[in-house]
C-alpha positions, 0 to 999 in steps of 0.5 A, a space after each residue: 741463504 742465496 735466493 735461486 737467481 743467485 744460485 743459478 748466476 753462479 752455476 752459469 760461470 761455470 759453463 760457456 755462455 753458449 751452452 748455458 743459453 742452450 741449457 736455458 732454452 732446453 729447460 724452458 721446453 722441458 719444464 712448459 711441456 712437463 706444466 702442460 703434460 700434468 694438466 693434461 693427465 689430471 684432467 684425462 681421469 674424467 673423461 668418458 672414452 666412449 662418447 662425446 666429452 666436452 673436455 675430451 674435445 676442448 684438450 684435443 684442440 687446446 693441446 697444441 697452442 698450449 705446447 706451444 705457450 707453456 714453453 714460451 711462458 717459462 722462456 719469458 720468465 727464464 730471459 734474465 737468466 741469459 748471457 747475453 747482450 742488451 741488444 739480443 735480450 730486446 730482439 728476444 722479448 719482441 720475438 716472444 711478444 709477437 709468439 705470444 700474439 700468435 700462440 694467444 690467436 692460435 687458441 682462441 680459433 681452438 676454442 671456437 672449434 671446441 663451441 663448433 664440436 660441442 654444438 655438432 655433437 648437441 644438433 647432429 644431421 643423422 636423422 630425418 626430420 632435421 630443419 632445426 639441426 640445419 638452421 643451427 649448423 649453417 649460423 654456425 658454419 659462417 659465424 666460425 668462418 668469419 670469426 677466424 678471419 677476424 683474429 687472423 686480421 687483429 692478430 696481422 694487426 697487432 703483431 705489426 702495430 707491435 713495432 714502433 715504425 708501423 704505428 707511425 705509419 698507420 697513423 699517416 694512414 689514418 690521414 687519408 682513410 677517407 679517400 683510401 676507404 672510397 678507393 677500397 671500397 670501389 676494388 672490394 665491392 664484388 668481395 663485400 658484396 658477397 660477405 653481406 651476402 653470406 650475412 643474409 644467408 646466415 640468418 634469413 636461410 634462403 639455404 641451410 647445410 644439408 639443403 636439397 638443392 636444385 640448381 643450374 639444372 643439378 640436384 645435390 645437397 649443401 656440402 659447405 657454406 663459407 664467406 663467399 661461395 657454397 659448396 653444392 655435392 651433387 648425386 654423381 659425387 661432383 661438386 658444383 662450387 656457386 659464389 655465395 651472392 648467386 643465391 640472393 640474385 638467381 632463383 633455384 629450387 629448395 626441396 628442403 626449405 620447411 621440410 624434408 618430406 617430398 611427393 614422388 610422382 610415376 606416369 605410366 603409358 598403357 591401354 585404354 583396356 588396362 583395369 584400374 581397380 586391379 592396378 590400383 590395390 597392387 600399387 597400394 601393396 607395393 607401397 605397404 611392402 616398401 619401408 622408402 614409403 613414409 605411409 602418408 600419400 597414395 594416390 594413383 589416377 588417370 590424368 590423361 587421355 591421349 589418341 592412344 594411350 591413357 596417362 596414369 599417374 602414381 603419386 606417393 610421400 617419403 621422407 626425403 629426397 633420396 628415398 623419393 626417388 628410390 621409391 618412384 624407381 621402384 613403384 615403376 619398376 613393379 607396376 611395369 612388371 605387373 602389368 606385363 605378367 598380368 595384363 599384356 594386352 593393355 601395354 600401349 599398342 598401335 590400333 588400325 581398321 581399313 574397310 574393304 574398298 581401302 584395302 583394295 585401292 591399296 593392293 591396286 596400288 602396290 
């Protein structure tokens, strides 16, 4: 009985050697696609749709390296099957070779954004006390930038030590790493500096994704951290692009280092006439009324007085940055208007007192 080789050596007399090529690569792509497509479909039967599944995520990125080293695998295993000269059969293998070095890299980076769902999914932002969540996702974010660069760089390298002439050309170079390494070293320094600065970053956490920044006289929060530069988005919508190394050598503020709870100040200017007992239980409403206010800090107090005018300030705690500044805007807004409807006498006014003599000097003069 003919073993399947023979059965298809002898179907392939048959036929043109080019259309048999062709038939043969055709069938490769339709016997890997079909491998890929029944792995797939058995293992779509356990996925939850409606909520976050490991596997749901790990086939939606595997999806396209394996579309692609399915049919490259059954190619390889169809290559003696070619009509075809020695010559092209070894340009073929080392063109499969260095597909397969691609298609190899291309899924281990999809696995490292399989880890990245699955841990976005576990530490989720959308809350708001999450330091812990921002201290995980900022290790994260660099340590998934720099291992993509590193497989993008082994694969570079592995796929041109592939060929016989760059190996002997690497081991000339080896010769002359020392003075080479001095003289990169010297061109890279700004580069490496930034990438030994995106280490310390990562885990000393000077800043964190989500971070509440104020920098350069601009308030945002931390879009994106990458290996040489962080992406800040500022209240406005503009983003405000810093290199990674300006956070270890310049100071800037952290409103969110330890916590993402803040006090919200409000001054206020009125007269020296203004009744403090009245003012001081409608900010105490205002805030009661108010969910921004996170029911742990009210104080209001005169910190200051001035020829004319009494400074009151308004201190209160929120949650966050965000709702701080909605609720100083709001506490602002109210007192004001409670002060005009209630008290107008006590809005700042610009008192004068002229005795008899004066005012008949001044009329003298006019």
């Amino acid at each position: 009985m003919k073993n399947l080789s023979s059965y298809l050596h002898e179907i392939s007399g048959y036929m043109p050697a080019y259309v048999w090529n062709f038939t043969v690569l055709i069938a490769a792509f339709l016997i890997g696609s079909a491998i890929k497509q029944l792995i797939i479909k058995t293992s779509t039967y356990h996925q939850n749709k409606t909520s976050f599944s490991f596997l749901k995520s790990a086939l939606r990125y595997a999806s396209k390296p394996l579309s692609l080293l399915f049919p490259l695998f059954v190619f390889y295993l169809m290559i003696p099957l070619l009509k075809l000269s020695s010559v092209f059969i070894q340009i073929i293998n080392k063109s499969v070779e260095i597909a397969f070095i691609i298609g190899f890299a291309y899924l281990l980076i999809n696995i490292i954004n399989i880890i990245q769902d699955f841990v976005l999914h576990s530490y989720s932002l959308q809350k708001d006390d999450n330091l812990r969540e921002r201290r995980i996702l900022t290790q994260l974010q660099f340590i998934r930038k720099f291992f993509v660069a590193f497989i993008i760089i082994l694969t570079i390298a592995a796929v041109l030590f592939s060929f016989e002439g760059m190996r002997k050309i690497g081991a000339g170079l080896l010769t002359g790493v020392g003075i080479g390494g001095i003289i990169i070293g010297f061109a890279a320094q700004k580069s490496l500096g930034n990438l030994l600065a995106g280490f310390q970053i990562a885990f000393t956490q000077p800043i964190r994704i989500d971070d509440v920044l104020v920098v350069e006289n601009e308030w945002g929060r931390v879009e994106e951290i990458t290996l040489t530069y962080v992406v800040l988005h500022i209240w406005d919508q503009r983003r405000l692009i810093l290199p990674i190394n300006y956070f270890i050598e310049k100071p800037f503020q952290n409103w969110t280092r330890t916590s993402s709870d803040i006090l919200g100040t409000v001054f206020i200017y009125t007269d020296y006439n203004i009744p403090l007992d009245a003012l001081r239980q409608e900010f105490i409403r205002l805030l009661n009324d108010t969910p921004l206010w996170d029911k742990k800090v009210q104080i209001i107090q005169v910190t200051d007085a001035k020829e004319q005018t009494i400074e009151i300030r308004a201190l209160m705690s929120a949650g966050n940055s965000s709702k701080a500044f909605d609720l100083r805007c709001y506490i602002r807004e109210n007192l004001i208007d409670f002060i005009q409807k209630n008290y107008p006498d006590s809005l700042p006014k610009l008192r004068a007192s002229f005795s008899s003599e004066s005012e008949i000097t001044f009329a003298k003069k006019a």
